[in-house]
TIROGU-79891 format. One record per residue: residue in one letter; x, y, z of N, C-alpha, C in turn. Coordinates in steps of 0.1 Angstrom, whole numbers, padded with zeros to 4 digits, always signed. Layout:
// TIROGU-79891
aXYZXYZXYZ...
***
This chain:
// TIROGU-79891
x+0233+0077+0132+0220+0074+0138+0216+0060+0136x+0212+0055+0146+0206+0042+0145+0197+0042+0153x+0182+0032+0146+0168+0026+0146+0169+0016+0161x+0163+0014+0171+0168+0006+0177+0151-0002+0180x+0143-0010+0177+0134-0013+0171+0129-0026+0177x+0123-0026+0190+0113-0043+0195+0102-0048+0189x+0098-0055+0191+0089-0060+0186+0089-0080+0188x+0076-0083+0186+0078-0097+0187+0081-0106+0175x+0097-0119+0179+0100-0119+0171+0102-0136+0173x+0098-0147+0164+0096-0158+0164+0105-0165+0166x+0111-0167+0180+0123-0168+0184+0127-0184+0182x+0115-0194+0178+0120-0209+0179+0123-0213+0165x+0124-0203+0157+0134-0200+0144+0149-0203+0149x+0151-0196+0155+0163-0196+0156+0166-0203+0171x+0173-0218+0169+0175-0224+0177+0195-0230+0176x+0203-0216+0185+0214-0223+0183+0217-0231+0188x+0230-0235+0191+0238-0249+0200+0237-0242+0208x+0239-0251+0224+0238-0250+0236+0253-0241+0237x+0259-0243+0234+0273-0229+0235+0268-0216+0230x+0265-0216+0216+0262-0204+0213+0247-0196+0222x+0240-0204+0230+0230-0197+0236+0236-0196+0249x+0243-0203+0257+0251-0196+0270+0259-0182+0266x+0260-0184+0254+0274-0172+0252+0265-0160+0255x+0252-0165+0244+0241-0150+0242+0234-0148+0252x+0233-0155+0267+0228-0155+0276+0238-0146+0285x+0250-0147+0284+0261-0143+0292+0265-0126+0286x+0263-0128+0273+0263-0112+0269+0251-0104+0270x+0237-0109+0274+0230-0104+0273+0231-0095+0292x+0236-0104+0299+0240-0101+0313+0248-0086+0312x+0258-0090+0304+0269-0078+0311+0263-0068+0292x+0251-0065+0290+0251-0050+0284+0252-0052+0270x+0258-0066+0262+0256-0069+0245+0275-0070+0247x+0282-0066+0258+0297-0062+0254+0304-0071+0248x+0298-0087+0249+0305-0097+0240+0305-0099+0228x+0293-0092+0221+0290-0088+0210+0283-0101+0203x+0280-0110+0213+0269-0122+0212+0255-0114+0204x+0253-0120+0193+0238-0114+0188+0231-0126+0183x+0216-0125+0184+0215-0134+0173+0211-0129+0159x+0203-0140+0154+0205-0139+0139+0199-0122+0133x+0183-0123+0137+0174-0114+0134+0181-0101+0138x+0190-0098+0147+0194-0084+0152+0194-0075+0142x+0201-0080+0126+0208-0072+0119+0199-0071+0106x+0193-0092+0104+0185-0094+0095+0176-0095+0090x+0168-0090+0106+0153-0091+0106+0148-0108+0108x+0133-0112+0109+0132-0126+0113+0128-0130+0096x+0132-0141+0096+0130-0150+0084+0114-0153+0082x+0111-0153+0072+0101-0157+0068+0097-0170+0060x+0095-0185+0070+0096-0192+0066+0079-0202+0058x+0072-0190+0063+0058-0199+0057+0049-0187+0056x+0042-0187+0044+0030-0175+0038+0017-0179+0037x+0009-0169+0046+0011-0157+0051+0017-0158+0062x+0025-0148+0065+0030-0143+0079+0015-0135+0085x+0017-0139+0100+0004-0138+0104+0013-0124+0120x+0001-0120+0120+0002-0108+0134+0005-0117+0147x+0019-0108+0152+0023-0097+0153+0036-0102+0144x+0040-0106+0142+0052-0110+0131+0053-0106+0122x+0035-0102+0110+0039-0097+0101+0045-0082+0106x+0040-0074+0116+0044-0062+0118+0056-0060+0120x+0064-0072+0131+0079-0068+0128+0083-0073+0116x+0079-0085+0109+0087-0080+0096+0087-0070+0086x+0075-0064+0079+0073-0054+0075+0078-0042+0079x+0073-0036+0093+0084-0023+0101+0096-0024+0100x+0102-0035+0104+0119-0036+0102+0122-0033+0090x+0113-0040+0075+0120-0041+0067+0119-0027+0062x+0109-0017+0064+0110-0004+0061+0117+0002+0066x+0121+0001+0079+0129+0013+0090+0139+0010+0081x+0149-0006+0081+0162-0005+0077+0166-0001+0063x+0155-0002+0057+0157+0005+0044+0164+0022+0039x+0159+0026+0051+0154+0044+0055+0169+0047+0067x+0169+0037+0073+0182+0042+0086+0189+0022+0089x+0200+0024+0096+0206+0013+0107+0196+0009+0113x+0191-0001+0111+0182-0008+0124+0181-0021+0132x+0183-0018+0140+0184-0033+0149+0175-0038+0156x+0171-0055+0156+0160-0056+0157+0161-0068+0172x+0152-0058+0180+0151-0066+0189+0135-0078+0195x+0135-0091+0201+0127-0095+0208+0117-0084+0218x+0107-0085+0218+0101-0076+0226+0102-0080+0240x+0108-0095+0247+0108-0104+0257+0127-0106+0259x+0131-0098+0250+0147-0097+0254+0149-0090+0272x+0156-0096+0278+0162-0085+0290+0178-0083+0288x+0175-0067+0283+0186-0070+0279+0187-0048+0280x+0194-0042+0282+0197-0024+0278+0207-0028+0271x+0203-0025+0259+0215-0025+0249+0222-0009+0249x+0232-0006+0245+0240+0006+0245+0234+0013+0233x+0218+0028+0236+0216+0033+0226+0229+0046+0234x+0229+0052+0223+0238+0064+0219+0227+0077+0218x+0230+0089+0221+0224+0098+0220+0212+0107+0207x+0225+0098+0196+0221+0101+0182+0211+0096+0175x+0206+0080+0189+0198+0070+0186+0181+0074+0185x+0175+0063+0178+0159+0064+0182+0155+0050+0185x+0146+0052+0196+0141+0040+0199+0128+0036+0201x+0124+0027+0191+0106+0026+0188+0105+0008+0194x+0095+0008+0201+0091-0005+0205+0081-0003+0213x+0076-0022+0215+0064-0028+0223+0070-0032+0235x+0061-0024+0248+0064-0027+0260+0062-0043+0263x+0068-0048+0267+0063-0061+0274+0063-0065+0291x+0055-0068+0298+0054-0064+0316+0061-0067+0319x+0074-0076+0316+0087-0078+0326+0093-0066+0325x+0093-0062+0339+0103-0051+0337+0118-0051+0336x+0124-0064+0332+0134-0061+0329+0138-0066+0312x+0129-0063+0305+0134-0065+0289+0132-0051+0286x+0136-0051+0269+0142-0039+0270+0136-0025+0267x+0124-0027+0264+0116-0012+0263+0118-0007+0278x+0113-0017+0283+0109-0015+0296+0126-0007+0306x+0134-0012+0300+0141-0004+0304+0152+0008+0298x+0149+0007+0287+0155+0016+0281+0144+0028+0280x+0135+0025+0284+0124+0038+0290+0126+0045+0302x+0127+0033+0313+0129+0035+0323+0141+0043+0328x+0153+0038+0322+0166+0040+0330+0173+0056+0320x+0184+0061+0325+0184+0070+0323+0193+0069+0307x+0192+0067+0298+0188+0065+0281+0190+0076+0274x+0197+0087+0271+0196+0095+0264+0195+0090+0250x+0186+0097+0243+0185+0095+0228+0177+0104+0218x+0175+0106+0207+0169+0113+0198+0152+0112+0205x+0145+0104+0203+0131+0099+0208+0133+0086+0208x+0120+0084+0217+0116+0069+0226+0102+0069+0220x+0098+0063+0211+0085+0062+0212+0082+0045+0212x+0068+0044+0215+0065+0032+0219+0052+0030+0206x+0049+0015+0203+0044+0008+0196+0039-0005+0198x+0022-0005+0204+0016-0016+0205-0002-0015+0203x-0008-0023+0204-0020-0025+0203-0028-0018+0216x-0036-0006+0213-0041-0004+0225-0061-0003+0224x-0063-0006+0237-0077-0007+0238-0080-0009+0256x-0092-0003+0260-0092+0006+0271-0104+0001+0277x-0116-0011+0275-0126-0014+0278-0124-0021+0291x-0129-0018+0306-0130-0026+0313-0141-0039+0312x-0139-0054+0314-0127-0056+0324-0114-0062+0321x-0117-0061+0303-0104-0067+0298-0093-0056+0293x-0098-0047+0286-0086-0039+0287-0080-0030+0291x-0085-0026+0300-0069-0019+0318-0064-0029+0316x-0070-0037+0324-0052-0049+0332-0047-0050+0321x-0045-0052+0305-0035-0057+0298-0028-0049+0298x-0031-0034+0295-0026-0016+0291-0020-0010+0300x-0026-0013+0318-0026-0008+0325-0007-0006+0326x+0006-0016+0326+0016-0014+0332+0024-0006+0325x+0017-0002+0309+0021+0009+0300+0026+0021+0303x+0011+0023+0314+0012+0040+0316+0021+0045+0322x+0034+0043+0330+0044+0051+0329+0053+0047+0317x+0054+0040+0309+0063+0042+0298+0053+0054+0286x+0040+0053+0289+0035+0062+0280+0039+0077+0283x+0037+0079+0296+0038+0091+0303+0054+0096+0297x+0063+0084+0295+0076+0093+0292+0079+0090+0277x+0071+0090+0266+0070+0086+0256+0073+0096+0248x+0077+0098+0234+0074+0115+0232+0064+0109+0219x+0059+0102+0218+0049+0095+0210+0047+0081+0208x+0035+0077+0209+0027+0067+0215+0019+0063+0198x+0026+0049+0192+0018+0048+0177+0008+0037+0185x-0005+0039+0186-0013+0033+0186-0025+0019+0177x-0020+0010+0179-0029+0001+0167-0038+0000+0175x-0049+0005+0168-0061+0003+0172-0071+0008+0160x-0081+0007+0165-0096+0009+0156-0100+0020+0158x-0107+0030+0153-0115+0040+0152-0124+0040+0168x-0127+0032+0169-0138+0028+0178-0133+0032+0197x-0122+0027+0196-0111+0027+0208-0104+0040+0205x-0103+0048+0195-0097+0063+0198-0107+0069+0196x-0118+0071+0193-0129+0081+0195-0131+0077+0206x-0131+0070+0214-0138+0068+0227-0122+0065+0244x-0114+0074+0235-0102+0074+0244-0101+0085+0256x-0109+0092+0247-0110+0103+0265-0117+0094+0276x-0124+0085+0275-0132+0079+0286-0122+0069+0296x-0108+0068+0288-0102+0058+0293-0090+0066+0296x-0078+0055+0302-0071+0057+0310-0059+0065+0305x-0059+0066+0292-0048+0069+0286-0049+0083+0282x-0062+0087+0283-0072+0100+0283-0056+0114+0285x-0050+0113+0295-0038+0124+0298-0029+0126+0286x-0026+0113+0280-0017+0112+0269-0021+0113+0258x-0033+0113+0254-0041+0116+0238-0037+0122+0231x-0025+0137+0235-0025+0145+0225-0008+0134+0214x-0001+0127+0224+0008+0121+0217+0003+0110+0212x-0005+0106+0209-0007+0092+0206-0013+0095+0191x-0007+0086+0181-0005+0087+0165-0018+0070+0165x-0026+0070+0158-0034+0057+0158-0034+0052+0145x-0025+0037+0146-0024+0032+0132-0032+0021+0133x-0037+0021+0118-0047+0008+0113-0040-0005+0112x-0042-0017+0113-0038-0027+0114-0034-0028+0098x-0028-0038+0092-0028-0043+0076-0020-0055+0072x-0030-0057+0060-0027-0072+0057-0018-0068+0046x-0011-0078+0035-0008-0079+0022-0015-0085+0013x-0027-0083+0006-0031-0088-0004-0031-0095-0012x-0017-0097-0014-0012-0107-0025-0010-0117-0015x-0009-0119-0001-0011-0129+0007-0026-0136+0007x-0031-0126+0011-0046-0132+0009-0055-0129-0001x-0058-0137-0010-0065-0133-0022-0075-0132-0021x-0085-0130-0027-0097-0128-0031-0106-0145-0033x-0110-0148-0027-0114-0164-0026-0133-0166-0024x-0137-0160-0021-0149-0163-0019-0159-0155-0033x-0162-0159-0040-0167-0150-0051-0179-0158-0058x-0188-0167-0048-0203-0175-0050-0205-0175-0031x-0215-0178-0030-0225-0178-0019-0234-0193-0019x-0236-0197-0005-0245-0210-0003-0260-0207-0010x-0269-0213-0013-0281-0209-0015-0290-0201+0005x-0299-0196+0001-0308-0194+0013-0306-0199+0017x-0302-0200+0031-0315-0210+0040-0302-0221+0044x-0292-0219+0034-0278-0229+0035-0264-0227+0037x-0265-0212+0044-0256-0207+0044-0249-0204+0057x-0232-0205+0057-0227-0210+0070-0217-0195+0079x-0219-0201+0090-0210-0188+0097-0197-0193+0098x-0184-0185+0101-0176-0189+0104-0169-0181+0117x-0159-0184+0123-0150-0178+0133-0138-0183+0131x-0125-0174+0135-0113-0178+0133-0104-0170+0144x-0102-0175+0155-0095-0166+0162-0093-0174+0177x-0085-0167+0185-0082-0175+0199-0097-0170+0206x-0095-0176+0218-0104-0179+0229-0099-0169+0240x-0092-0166+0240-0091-0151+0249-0106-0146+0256x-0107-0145+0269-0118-0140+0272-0124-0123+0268x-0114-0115+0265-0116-0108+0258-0123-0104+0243x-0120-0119+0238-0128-0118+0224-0141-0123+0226x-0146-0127+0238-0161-0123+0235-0168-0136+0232x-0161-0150+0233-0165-0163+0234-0178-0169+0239x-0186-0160+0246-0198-0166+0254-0208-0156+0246x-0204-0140+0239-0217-0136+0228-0217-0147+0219x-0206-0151+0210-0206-0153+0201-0212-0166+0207x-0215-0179+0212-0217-0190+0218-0234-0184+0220x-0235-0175+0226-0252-0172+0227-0253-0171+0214x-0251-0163+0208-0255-0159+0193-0259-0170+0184x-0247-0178+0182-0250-0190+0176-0258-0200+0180x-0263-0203+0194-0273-0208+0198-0286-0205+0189x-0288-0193+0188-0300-0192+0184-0300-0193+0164x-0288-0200+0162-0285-0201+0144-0283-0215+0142x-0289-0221+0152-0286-0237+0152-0289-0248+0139x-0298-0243+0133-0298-0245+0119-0290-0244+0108x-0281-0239+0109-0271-0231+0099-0259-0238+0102x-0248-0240+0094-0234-0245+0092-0229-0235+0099x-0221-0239+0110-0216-0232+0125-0202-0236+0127x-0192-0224+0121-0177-0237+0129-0166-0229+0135x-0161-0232+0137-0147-0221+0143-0132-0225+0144x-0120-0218+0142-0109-0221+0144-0100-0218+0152x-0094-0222+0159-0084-0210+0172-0084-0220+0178x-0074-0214+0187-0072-0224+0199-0074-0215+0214x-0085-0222+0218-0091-0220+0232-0106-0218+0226x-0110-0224+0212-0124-0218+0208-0134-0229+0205x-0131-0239+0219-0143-0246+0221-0158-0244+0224x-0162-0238+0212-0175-0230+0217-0186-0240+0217x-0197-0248+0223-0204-0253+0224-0216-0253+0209x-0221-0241+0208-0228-0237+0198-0220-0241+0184x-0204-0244+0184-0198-0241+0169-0186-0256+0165x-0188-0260+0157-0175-0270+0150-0166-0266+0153x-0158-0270+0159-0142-0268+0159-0136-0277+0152x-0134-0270+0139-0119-0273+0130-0109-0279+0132x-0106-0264+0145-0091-0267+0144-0081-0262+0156x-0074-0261+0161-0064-0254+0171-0057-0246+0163x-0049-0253+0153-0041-0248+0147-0043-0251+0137x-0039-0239+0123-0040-0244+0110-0033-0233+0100x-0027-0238+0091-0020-0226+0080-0026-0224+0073x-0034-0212+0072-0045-0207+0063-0040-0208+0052x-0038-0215+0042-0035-0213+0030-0047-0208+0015x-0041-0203+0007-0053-0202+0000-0065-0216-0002x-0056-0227-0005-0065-0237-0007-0071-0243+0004x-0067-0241+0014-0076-0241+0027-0090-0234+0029x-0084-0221+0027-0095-0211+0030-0103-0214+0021x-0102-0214+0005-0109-0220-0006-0117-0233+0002x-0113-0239+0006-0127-0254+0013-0132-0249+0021x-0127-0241+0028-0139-0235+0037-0151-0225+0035x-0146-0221+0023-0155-0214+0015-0170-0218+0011x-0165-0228+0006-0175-0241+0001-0187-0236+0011x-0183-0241+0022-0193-0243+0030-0195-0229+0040x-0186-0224+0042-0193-0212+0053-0196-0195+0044x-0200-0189+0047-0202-0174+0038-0201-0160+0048x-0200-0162+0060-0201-0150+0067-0190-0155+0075x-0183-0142+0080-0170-0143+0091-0177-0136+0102x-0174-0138+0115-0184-0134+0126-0174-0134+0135x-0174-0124+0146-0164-0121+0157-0175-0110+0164x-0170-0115+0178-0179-0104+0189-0171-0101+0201x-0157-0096+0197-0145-0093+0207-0155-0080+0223x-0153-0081+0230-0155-0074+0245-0143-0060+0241x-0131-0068+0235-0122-0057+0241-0107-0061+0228x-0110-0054+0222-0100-0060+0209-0097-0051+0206x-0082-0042+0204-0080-0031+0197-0079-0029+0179x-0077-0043+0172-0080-0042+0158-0078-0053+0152x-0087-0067+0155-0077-0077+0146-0075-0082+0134x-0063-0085+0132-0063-0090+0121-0070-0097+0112x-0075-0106+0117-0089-0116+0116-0100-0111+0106x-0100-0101+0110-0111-0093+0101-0105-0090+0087x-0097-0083+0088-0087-0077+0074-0083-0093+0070x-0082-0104+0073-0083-0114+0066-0096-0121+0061x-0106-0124+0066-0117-0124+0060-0119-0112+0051x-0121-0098+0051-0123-0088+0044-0116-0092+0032x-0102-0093+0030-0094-0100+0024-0099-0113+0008x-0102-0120+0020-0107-0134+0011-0121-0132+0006x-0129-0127+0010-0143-0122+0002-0153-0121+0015x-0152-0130+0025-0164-0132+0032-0168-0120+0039x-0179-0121+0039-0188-0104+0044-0184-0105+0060x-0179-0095+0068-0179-0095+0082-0190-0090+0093x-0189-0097+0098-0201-0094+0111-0196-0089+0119x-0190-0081+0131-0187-0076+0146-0189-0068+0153x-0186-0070+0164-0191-0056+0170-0179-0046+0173x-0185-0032+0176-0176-0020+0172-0164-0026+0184x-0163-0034+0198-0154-0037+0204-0144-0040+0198x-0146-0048+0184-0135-0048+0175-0121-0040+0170x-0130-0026+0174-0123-0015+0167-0130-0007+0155x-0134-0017+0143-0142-0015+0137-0159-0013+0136x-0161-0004+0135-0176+0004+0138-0175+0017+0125x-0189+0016+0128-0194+0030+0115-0187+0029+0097x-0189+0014+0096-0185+0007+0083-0198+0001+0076x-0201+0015+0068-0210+0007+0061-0209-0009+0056x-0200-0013+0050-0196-0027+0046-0192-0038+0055x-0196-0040+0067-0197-0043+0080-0207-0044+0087x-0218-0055+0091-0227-0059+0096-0222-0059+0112x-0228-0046+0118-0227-0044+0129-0233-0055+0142x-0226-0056+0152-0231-0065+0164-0229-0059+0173x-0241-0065+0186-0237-0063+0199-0228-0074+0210x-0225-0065+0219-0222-0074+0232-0232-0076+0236x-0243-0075+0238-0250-0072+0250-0264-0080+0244x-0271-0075+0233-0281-0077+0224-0283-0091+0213x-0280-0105+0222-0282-0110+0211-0292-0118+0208x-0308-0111+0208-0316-0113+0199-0311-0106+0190x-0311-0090+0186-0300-0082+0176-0297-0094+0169x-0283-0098+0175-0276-0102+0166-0281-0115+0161x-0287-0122+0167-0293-0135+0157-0300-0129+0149x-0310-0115+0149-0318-0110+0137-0304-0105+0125x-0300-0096+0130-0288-0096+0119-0285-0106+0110x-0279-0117+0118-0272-0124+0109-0280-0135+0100x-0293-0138+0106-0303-0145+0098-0308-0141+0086x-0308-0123+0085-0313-0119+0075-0301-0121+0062x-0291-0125+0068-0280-0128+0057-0283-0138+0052x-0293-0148+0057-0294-0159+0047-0302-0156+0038x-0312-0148+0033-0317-0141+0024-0309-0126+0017x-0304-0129+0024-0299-0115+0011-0290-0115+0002x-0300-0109-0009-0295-0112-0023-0278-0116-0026x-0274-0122-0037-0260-0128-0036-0258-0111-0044x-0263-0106-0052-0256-0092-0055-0254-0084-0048x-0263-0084-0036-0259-0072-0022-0246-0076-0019x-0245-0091-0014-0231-0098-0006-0217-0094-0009x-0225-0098-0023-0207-0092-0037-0203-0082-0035x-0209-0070-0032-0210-0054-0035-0202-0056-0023x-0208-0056-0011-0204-0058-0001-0188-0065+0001x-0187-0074-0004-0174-0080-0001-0159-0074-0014x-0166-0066-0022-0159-0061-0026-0157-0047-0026x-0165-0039-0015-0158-0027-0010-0151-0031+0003x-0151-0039+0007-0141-0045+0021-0130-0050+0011x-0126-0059+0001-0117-0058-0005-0110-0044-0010x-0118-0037-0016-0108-0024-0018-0104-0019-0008x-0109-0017+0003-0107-0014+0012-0088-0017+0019x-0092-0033+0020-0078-0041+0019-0067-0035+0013x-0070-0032+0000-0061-0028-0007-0056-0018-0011x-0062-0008-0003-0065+0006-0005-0061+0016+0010x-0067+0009+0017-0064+0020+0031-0061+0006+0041x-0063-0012+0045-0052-0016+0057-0039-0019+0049x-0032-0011+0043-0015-0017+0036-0009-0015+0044x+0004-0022+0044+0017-0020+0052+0024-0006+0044x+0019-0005+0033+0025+0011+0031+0017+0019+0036x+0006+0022+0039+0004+0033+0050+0007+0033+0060x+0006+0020+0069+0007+0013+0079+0023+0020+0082x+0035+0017+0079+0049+0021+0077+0050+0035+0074x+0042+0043+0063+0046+0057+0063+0037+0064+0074x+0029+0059+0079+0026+0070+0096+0034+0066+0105x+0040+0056+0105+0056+0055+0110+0061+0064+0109x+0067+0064+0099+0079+0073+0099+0074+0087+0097x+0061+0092+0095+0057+0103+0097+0061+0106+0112x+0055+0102+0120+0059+0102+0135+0074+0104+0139x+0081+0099+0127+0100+0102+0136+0102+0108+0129x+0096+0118+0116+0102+0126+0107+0104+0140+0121x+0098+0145+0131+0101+0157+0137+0120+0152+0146x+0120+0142+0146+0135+0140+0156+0143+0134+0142x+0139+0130+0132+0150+0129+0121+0164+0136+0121x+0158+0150+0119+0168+0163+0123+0174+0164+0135x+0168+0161+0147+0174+0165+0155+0186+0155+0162x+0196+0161+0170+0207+0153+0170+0211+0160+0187x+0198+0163+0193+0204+0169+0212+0204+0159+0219x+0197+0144+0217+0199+0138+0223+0190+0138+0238x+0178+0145+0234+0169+0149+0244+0159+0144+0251x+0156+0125+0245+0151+0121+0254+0149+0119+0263
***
């Protein structure tokens, strides 16, 4: 039995000579039969800078548990390619909308195998999340389980959405960080009255760039900044486009900002948060996030933001012992329920029913 396993994989790692990429171009045509592979197939992708950040840390972590446990081969989620699974095989991956890479077609085409299940980020909010989800639903429909990353927020509220038919297969995993990647860094507060907001994330119109832009309008007093690329928000400092969060990075930023703030439309669970949670700073967002009904989480609206300017003002007053308390049940949290060991064992909870079996019945 062999793992047969997509996912997105940082492919400008691996940059061979112009021969060896016609060759793997040319085997990728006629089926793998030249036996052209690249590196990561066998090895998983390299890890050349910490933290490894999402979706990377998930294929590296998943891989490195599956192959621990079985044979696994690891594919590009943007590969076009039906590789030859065998009957005895399992095959777990992230669809990607070209229909010709290889979820997409080893779902599609006639594939016999142990199970096909599929694995990606889901969230159902019109008007941003149908179109991304939407080309899913026949690979979901033939799925025999569907691991879902998402938030609490987006599976309690999945019968409303489209995926509503398929609910009873769908397994919903929490996103997770590594701790020892991200430490514990924020552990003092600005005084009153001097304390700063932060953002860290892309510009996606889905994450919600025009609340968070109102919001802060009305916090114009306060140390205002943001990082990402596409997060030229008017209301906020841009940092940066790009930047390697390193601890001593994060550490200067500390200095100066004390609250992490995100107002995603349509986000099934991001990372972003389990990394502030992480480093100490208290989180602000709204349940679009995924995250909702956390006590240790300063709830926000889409819609409401006088709300949210009263929320987050009252942070400038509140006591530094509330904040602490606070930023350290989101650290346990971290360390306790988003790991990559749970994260990986509802994995393999999910293939423990076709473990045994060997009909070949996908």
């Amino acid at each position: 039995m062999k793992i047969h396993f997509a996912y997105a994989v940082p492919r400008r790692q691996y940059r061979p000579t112009r021969v060896f990429e016609k060759l793997r171009r040319l085997s990728e045509k006629v089926g793998g039969k030249l036996g052209i592979e690249p590196y990561y197939r066998r090895r998983g992708i390299a890890v050349r800078t910490r933290p490894l950040r999402a979706p990377h840390s998930i294929t590296h972590n998943l891989f490195r548990f599956l192959s621990e446990r079985a044979p696994t081969l690891l594919y590009d989620w943007g590969e076009r390619l039906c590789p030859p699974v065998q009957p005895d095989d399992i095959v777990i991956g992230h669809p990607h909308p070209d229909p010709q890479t290889v979820i997409q077609r080893l779902f599609r085409e006639d594939v016999k195998c142990r199970a096909k299940l599929l694995i990606f980020p889901v969230c159902h909010d019109l008007p941003y999340g149908d179109p991304i989800n939407r080309f899913t639903l026949p690979l979901v429909a033939r799925a025999d389980v569907v691991l879902a990353i998402t938030g609490e927020y987006w599976y309690d509220t999945l019968d409303a959405s489209m995926f509503a038919p398929w609910k009873d297969k769908m397994v919903r995993l929490d996103m997770a960080v590594d701790p020892l990647e991200y430490p514990f860094l924020k552990r003092r507060f600005n005084a009153p009255g001097r304390r700063g907001y932060l953002h860290i994330g892309s510009g996606a119109p889905r994450k919600g760039m025009g609340v968070l832009d109102r919001t802060m309008a009305g916090l114009s007093q306060f140390p205002r900044a943001s990082i990402g690329p596409g997060t030229d928000i008017p209301n906020m400092r841009h940092l940066a486009s790009e930047v390697h969060l390193t601890p001593e990075f994060v550490s200067a930023l500390a200095q100066d900002y004390d609250f992490f703030v995100c107002t995603p439309l349509s986000d099934p669970n991001p990372t972003t948060i389990l990394e502030a949670m992480a480093w100490g700073f208290p989180v602000a967002c709204t349940p679009q996030s995924g995250y909702y009904n956390m006590p240790s989480i300063i709830a926000l609206s889409t819609t409401d933001i006088e709300a949210n300017v009263k929320a987050l003002r009252e942070l400038q007053h509140m006591p530094e012992e509330h904040l602490l308390r606070l930023t350290a049940t989101n650290r346990n949290l971290v360390e306790t329920h988003y790991t990559w060991e749970r994260f990986c064992a509802t994995v393999w909870q999910a293939l423990e029913p076709y473990l045994q079996r060997g009909d070949g019945g996908a």
